[in-house]
C-alpha positions in Angstrom: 14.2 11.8 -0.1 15.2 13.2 -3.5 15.2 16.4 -5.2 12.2 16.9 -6.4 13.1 18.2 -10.2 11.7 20.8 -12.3 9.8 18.9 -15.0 7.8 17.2 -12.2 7.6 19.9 -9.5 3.9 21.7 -9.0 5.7 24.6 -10.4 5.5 23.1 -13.8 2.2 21.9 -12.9 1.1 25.5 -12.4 2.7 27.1 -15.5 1.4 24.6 -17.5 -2.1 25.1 -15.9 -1.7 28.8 -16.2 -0.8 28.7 -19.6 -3.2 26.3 -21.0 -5.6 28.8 -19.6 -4.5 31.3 -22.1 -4.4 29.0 -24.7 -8.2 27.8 -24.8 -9.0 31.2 -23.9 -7.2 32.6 -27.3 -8.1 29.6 -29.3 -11.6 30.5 -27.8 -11.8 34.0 -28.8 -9.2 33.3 -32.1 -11.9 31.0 -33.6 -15.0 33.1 -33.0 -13.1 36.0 -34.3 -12.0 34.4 -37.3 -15.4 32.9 -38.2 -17.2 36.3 -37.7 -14.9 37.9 -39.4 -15.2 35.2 -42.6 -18.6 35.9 -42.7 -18.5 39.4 -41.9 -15.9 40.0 -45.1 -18.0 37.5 -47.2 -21.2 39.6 -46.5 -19.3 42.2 -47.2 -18.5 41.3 -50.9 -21.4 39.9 -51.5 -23.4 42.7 -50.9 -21.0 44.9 -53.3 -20.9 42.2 -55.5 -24.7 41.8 -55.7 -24.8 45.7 -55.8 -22.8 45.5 -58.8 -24.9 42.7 -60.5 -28.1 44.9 -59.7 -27.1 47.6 -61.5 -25.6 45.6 -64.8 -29.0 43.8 -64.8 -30.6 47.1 -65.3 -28.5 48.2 -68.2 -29.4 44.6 -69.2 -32.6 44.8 -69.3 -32.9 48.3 -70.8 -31.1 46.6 -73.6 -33.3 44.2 -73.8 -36.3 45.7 -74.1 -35.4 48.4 -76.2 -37.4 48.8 -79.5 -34.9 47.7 -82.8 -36.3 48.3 -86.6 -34.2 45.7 -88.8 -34.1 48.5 -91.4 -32.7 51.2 -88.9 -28.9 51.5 -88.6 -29.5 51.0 -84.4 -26.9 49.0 -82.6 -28.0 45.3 -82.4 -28.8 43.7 -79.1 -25.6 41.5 -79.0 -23.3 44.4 -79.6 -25.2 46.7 -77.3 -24.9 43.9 -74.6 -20.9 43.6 -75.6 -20.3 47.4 -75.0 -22.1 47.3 -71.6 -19.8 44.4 -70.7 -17.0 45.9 -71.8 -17.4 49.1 -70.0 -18.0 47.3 -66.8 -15.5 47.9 -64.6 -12.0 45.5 -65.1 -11.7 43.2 -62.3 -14.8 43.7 -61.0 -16.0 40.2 -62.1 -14.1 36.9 -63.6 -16.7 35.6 -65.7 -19.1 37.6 -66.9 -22.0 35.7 -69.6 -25.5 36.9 -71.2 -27.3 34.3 -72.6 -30.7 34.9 -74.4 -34.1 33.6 -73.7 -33.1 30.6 -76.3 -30.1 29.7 -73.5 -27.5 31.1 -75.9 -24.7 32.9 -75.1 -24.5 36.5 -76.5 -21.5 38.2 -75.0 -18.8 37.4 -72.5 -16.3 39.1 -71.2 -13.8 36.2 -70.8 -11.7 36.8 -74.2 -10.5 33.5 -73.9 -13.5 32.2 -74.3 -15.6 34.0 -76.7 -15.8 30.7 -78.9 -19.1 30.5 -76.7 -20.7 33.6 -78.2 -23.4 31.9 -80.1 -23.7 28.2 -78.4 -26.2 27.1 -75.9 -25.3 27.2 -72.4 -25.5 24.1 -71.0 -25.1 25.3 -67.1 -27.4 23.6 -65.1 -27.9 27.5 -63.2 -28.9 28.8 -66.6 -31.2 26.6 -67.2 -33.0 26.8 -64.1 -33.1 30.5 -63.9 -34.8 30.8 -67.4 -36.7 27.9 -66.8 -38.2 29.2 -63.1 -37.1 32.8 -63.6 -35.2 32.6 -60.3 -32.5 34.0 -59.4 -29.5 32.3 -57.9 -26.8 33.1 -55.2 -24.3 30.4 -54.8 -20.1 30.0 -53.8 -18.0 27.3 -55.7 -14.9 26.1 -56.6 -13.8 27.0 -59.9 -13.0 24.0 -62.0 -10.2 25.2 -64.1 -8.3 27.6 -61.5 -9.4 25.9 -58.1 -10.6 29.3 -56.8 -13.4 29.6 -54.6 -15.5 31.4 -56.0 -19.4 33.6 -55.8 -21.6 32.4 -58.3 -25.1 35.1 -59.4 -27.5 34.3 -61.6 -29.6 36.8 -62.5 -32.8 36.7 -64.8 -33.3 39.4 -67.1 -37.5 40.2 -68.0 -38.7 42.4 -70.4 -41.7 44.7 -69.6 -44.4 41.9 -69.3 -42.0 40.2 -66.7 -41.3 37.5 -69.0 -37.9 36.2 -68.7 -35.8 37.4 -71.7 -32.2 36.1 -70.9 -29.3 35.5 -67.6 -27.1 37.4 -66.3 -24.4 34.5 -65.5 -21.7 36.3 -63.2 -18.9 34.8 -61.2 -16.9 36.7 -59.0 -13.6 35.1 -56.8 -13.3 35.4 -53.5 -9.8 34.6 -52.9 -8.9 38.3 -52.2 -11.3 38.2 -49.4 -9.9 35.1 -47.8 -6.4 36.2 -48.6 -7.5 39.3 -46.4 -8.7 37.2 -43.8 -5.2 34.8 -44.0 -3.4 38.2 -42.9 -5.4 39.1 -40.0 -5.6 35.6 -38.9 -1.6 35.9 -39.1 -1.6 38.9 -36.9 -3.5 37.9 -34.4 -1.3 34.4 -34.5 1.6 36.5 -33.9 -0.3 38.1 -30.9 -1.1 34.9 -29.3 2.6 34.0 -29.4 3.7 37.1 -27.9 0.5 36.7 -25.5 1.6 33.2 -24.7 5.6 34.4 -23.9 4.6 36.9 -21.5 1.7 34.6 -20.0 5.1 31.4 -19.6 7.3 35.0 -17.4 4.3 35.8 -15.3 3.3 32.0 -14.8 6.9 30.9 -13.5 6.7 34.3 -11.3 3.1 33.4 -9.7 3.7 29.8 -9.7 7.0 30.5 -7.5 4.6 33.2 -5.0 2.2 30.0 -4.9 5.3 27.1 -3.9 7.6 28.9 -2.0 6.0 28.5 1.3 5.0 24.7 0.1 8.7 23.8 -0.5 9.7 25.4 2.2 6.8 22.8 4.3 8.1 20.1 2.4 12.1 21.0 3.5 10.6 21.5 7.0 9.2 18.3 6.7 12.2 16.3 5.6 13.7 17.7 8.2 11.2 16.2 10.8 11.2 13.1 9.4 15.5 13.2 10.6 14.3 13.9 14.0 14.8 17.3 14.2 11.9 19.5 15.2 14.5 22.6 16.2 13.0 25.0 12.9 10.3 26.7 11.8 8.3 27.2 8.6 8.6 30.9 7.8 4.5 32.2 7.5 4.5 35.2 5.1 0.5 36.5 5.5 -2.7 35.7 6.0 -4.2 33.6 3.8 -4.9 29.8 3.3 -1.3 28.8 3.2 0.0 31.0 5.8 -2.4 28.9 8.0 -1.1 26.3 6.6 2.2 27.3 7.8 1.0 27.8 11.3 -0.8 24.9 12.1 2.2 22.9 10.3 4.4 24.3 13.1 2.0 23.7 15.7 2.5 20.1 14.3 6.1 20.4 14.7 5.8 21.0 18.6 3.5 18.1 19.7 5.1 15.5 17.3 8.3 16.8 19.3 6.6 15.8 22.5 5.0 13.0 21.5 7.9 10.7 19.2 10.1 11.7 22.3 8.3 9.5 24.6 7.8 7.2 21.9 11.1 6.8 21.7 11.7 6.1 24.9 9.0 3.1 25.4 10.3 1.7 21.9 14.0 1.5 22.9 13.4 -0.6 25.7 11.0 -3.1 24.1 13.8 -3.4 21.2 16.1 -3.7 23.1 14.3 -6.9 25.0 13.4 -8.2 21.5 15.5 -7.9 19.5 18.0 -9.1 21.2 16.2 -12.7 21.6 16.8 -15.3 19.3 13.7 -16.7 19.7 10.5 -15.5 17.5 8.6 -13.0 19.2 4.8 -12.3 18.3 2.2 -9.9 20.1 -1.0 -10.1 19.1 -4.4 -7.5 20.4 -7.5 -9.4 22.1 -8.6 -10.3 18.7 -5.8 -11.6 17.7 -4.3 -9.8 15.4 -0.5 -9.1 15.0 1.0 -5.6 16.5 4.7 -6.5 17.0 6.7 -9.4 15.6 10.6 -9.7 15.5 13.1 -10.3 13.1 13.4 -14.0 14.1 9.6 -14.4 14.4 9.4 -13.4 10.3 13.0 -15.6 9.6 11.0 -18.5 11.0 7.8 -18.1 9.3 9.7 -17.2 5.9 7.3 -14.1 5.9 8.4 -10.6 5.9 7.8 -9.2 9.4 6.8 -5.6 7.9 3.5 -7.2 5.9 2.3 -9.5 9.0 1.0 -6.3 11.0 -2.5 -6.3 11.7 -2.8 -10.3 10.1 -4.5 -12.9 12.1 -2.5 -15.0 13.8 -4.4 -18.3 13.5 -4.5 -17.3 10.0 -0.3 -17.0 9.7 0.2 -20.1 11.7 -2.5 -22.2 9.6 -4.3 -23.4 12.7 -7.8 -21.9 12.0 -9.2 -25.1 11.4 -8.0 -26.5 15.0 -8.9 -23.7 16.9 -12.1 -21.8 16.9 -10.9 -18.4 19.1 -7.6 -17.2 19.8 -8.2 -17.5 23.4 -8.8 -21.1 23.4 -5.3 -21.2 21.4 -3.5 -19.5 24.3 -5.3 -21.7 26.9 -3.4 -24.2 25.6 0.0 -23.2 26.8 2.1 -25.3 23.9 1.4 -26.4 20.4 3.2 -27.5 18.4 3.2 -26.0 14.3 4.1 -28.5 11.4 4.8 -25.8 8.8 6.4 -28.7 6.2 5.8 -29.2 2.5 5.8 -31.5 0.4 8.7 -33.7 1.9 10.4 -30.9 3.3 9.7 -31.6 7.3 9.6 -28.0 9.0 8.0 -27.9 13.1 7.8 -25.1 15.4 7.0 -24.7 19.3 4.8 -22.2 20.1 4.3 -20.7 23.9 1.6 -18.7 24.4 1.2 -16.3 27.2 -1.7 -13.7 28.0 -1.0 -10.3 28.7 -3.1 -8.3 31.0 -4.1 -5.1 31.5 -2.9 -4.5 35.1 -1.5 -6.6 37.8 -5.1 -6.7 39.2 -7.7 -7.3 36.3 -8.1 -10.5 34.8 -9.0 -8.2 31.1 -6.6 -9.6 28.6 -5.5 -6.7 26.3 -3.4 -9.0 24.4 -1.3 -12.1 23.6 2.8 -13.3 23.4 3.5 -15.8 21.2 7.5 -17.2 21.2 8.2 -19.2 18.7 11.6 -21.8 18.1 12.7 -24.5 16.0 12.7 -27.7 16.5 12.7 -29.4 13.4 16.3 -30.7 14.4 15.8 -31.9 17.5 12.9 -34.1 16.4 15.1 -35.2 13.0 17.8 -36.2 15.5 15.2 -37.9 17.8 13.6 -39.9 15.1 16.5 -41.0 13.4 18.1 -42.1 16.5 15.0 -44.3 17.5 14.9 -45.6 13.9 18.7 -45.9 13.7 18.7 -48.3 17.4 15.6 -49.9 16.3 17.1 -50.9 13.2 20.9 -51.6 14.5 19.3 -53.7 17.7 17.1 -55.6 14.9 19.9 -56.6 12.5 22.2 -57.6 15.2 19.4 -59.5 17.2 18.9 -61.5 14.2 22.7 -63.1 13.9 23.0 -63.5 17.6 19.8 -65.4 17.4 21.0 -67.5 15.2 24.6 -68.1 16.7 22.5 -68.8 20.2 20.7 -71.7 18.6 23.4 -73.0 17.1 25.8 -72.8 19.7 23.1 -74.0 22.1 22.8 -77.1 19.8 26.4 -77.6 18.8 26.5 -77.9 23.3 23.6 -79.9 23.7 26.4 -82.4 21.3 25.7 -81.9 17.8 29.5 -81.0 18.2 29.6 -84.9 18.2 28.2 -85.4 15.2 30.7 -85.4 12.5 27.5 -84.6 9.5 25.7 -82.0 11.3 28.7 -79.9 13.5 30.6 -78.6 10.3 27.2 -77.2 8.9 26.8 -75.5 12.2 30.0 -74.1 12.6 29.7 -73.0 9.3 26.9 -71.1 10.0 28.0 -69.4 13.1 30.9 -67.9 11.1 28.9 -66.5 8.2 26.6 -65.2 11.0 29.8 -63.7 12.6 31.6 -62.4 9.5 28.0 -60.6 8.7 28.0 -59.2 11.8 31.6 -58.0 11.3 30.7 -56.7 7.8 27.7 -54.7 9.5 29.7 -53.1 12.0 32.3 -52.4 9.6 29.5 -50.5 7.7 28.5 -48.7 10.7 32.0 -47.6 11.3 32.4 -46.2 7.7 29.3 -44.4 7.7 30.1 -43.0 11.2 32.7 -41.4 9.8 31.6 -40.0 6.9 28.8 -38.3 8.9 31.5 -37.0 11.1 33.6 -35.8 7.9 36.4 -38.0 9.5 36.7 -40.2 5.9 39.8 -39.9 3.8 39.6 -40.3 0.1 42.8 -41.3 -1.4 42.0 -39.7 -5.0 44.5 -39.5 -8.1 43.5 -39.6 -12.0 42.4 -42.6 -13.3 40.5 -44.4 -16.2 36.9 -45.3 -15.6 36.4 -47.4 -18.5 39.4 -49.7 -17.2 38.3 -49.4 -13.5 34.8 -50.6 -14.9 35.9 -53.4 -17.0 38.0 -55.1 -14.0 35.2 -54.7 -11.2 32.8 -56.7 -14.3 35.6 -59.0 -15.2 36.1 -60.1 -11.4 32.0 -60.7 -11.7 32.2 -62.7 -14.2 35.3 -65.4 -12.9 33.0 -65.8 -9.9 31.7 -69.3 -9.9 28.5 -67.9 -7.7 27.6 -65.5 -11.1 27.6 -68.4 -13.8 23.9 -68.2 -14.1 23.9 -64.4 -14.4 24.8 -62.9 -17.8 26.9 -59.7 -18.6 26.6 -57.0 -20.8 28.7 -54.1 -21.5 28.3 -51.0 -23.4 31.2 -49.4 -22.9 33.2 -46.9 -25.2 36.4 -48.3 -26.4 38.2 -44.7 -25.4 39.9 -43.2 -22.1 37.7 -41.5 -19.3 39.8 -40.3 -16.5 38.3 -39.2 -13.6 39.3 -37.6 -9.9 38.7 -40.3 -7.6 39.5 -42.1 -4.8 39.8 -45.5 -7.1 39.3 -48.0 -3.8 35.8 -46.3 -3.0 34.7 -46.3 -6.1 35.2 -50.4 -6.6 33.2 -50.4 -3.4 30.8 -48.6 -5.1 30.8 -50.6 -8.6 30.8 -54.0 -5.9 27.8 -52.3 -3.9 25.4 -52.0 -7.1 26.7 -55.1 -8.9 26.2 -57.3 -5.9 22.5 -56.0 -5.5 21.6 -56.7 -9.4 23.7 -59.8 -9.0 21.2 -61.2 -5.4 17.9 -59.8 -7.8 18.6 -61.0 -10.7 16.8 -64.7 -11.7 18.8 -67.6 -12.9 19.7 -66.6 -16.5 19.5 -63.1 -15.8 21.4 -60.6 -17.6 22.8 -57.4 -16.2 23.6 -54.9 -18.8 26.4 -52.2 -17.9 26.6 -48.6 -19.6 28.7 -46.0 -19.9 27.8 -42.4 -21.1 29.6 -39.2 -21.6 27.8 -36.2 -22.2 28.9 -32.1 -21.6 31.4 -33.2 -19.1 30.5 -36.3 -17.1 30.1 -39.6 -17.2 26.7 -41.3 -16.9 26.8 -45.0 -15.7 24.0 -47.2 -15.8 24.0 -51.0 -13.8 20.4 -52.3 -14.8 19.0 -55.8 -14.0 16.2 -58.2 -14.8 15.2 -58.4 -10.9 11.6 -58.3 -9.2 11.8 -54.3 -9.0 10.7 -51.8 -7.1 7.6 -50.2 -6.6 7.0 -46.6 -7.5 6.7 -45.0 -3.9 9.3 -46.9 -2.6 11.9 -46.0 -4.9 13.4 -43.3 -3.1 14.0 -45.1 0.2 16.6 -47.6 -1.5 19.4 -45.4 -0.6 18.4 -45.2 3.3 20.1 -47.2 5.5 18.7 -50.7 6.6 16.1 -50.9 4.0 15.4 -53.9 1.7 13.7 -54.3 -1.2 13.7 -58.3 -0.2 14.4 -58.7 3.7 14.7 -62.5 3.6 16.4 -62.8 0.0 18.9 -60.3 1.5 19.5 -61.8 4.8 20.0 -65.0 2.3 23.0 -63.7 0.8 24.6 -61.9 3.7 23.0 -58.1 2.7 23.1 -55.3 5.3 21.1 -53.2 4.3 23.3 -50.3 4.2 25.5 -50.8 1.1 23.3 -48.4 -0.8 23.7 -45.4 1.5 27.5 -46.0 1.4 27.6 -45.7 -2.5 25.1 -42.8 -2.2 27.8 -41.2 0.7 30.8 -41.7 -2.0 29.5 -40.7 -5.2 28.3 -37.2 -3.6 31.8 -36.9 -1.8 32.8 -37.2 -5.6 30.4 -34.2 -6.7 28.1 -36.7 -8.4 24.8 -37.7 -8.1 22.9 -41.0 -8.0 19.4 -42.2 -8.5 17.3 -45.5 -9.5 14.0 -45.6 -12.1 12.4 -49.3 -11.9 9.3 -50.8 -12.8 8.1 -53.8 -10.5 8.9 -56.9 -12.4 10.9 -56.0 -14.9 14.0 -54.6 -13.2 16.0 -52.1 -11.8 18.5 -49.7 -13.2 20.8 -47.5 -10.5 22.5 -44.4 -12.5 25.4 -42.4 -10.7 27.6 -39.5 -12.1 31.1 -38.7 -11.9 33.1 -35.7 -13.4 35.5 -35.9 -16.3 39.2 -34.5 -16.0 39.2 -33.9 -19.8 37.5 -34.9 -23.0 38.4 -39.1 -24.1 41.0 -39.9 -26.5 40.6 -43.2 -28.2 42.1 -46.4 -26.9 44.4 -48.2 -28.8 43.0 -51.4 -30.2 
């Protein structure tokens, strides 16, 4: 087992734990710290603020109500309300207005602005607070500096409590958030300090926590080797110490207990394993406890993920048998585990196992398992191959029989009928001949005992000669030829007399299919480094299903147009043996009544040159 690294070790788990702990805890305290403090500065100015706008309302409203003769030389209201402005104290307040009971502006102390002195006031504040003689406490965002900013509007009565004029004052409050910006910075700088210390005492506590853990964990690597000699070191009293302790109590009795184990497992491995035969043991119930290396080889299932499966299940006979004891009464069955046309059978023996030499309580089942998929391959095809050899060479001597039977009862004597007979008691022979010859070859091809004679040579001339030959035969005068053919060299590895017999086989068969005034139409393809030829006829076809079976040996398409013309029935499985000794391939497509067309493969030496013309 690996090292375990830092980043995912509980170590890192712990820290991170530990320290997230101090984060929501600061974050927790940091926020409600800097919220009562915004509100507790805010207040603050406000109150001083509002303290401030108390008192100038007074001097306001003294002004306001004082008694003026137009004749005397008194101050007028407007310059009275200036001078109080203007001995407010500087800074104080940014914008300072007085507006009238007629909502126009008297004095200001924004020099900028005195243009308003004069004009109405069209704030929407003024206007309510003469209108409803209410007073108005408000923050904002200044429009032309962005500042936030305290908004008071004061009405100002005379001494019938009838509203006179506003006090309009605004007052920023950037100073006070610009305090609060500092502390919140210092306390920022805290919490990273905090959260330093809080990372050194984490990696130290979270070390106290693991070290007897890793030490379990190296204690129990060192179990899993087999060796129980050491001890997990126990360092107090607490939950982990007892951890420690039962963990080496552990260590003793799995000492014991693999140890005998052992012992019982060596010699059942050393029965099994050892078998080549597949080997499956199965509880009452039949499920599946042990199963060898062989056992899962010839199920083409990993042994490891068959524990505890049903075995009825795994060998898909659920549907034939109802209990698993029923399936052991049996003794032998036989498993047909093929698909599709792959053909795949198993023998199963099935034996009980008991509990003692004197109970008759079955406390399990043994399954062995073997091939024999090859041994019944062998077996069928040798019934099939003497069935079909005895057949084909029952059906010659048949005929010789009657004919030489006749030819002695003395149609010898008869100078019409004797040549006829004799004639066909040697094509009976000579087929016979040819058959055994056929035999021989494929004999020896099975046995790898056939020579190929191969050198380099051109395809496209070999072709043209085989058709040629075709063509001068008197027999093929009713059949018609067609070549498509490139004009241009194709030279190819091959043994050239096998592959005539090849070009023969597959022209001979179009040739006994083809009606009278047939053509046969010859092709030749190359394409990314073969040749493709193609040998199609105008013949009675072949059905879909039987289309594959062409190429095994005895079968017809036609028995009795083939026994006509002298066929064997194994000229196909020949060409099919050549063309794969060449590293080619061969197949057929057909539609019944329209013809057949037999394609074969062959690899190219190089790319074709062009013939000369």
């Amino acid at each position: 087992m690996k090292k375990v690294s830092f980043f995912k070790s509980i170590q890192l788990k712990f820290i991170i734990i530990y320290i997230l702990l101090i984060l929501i805890a600061i974050q927790v305290i940091g926020s409600y710290v800097s919220r009562a403090l915004e509100q507790e500065l805010v207040e603050t100015y406000r109150e001083t603020i509002n303290n401030r706008v108390d008192l100038l309302s007074y001097n306001l409203e003294i002004a306001f109500n004082k008694d003026r003769d137009e004749e005397s030389e008194d101050v007028s209201l407007e310059q009275e309300v200036q001078n109080i402005i203007a001995e407010m104290e500087r800074g104080s307040f940014e914008i300072v207005q007085v507006i009238n009971g007629q909502e126009r502006v008297i004095a200001t102390n924004d020099f900028q602005n005195q243009h308003i002195v004069g004009k109405k006031s069209m704030d929407p504040y003024v206007q309510r607070a003469i209108k409803f003689a209410s007073s108005i406490d408000n923050t904002a965002i200044n429009s032309r500096t962005g500042e936030r900013v305290l908004i008071r509007v004061e009405p100002l009565y005379d001494r019938s409590n009838d509203v006179v004029g506003v006090l309009y004052v605004e007052a920023s409050l950037e100073n006070v958030y610009s305090q609060q910006k500092e502390i919140n910075e210092i306390f920022l700088n805290g919490s990273i300090i905090a959260i330093f210390v809080s990372v050194i005492l984490g990696i130290l506590v979270a070390r106290a926590i693991t070290r007897p853990i890793v030490e379990m964990r190296r204690q129990a690597l060192t179990m899993a080797r087999g060796d129980f000699s050491q001890k997990v070191k126990v360092y107090g009293n607490d939950e982990i110490s007892q951890l420690a302790v039962t963990f080496n109590h552990l260590n003793d009795r799995l000492k014991h207990l693999i140890a005998a184990v052992e012992g019982e497992e060596r010699k059942l491995n050393s029965v099994i394993e050892n078998m080549s035969e597949g080997v499956i043991a199965t509880d009452e119930k039949g499920k599946i406890t042990l199963i060898n290396e062989s056992a899962g080889k010839l199920l083409g299932r990993d042994p490891n993920h068959l524990y505890a499966k049903d075995l009825l299940q795994e060998l898909k006979l659920e549907d034939q048998w109802e209990d698993i004891s029923n399936l052991y009464e049996s003794g032998e069955v036989l498993l047909d585990l093929s698909e599709g046309e792959d053909v795949y059978l198993l023998r199963a023996n099935f034996t009980p196992i008991y509990q003692d030499h004197y109970s008759e309580m079955i406390s399990g089942y043994i399954t062995v398992l073997s091939v024999v998929t090859e041994e019944r391959k062998i077996e069928q095809e040798r019934r099939e191959f003497v069935s079909n050899v005895s057949h084909e060479l029952r059906t010659p001597l048949t005929s010789l029989r009657s004919y030489l039977e006749a030819l002695a009862d003395g149609a010898y004597k008869d100078p019409n009928i004797a040549p006829k007979f004799l004639q066909v008691t040697q094509d009976e022979t000579e087929r016979m001949i040819r058959m055994v010859n056929s035999l021989l070859q494929l004999s020896r091809m099975d046995s790898d005992k056939q020579t190929y004679n191969k050198g380099r040579n051109d395809f496209v001339s070999l072709f043209h000669t085989v058709i040629d030959r075709f063509e001068m035969n008197k027999k093929n005068s009713h059949i018609h030829f067609e070549r498509y053919i490139p004009n241009e060299v194709m030279n190819v590895w091959i043994d050239r007399d096998q592959i005539i017999q090849v070009l023969d086989n597959i022209l001979s068969n179009a040739v006994k299919y083809s009606p009278d005034g047939g053509t046969i139409s010859c092709r030749v393809e190359k394409q990314q480094g073969r040749l493709i030829v193609c040998i199609k006829d105008e013949g009675i076809g072949i059905a879909y299903d039987k289309l594959d079976k062409i190429f095994e040996r005895f079968y017809r398409v036609d028995k009795a147009r083939t026994r006509q013309f002298g066929g064997t029935g194994l000229g196909l499985a020949i060409t099919q043996e050549i063309i794969e000794a060449h590293f080619g391939k061969i197949w057929a497509t057909s539609k019944e009544n329209k013809g057949t067309s037999i394609f074969f493969t062959l690899p190219l030496m190089d790319y074709g040159r062009r013939r000369n013309k």
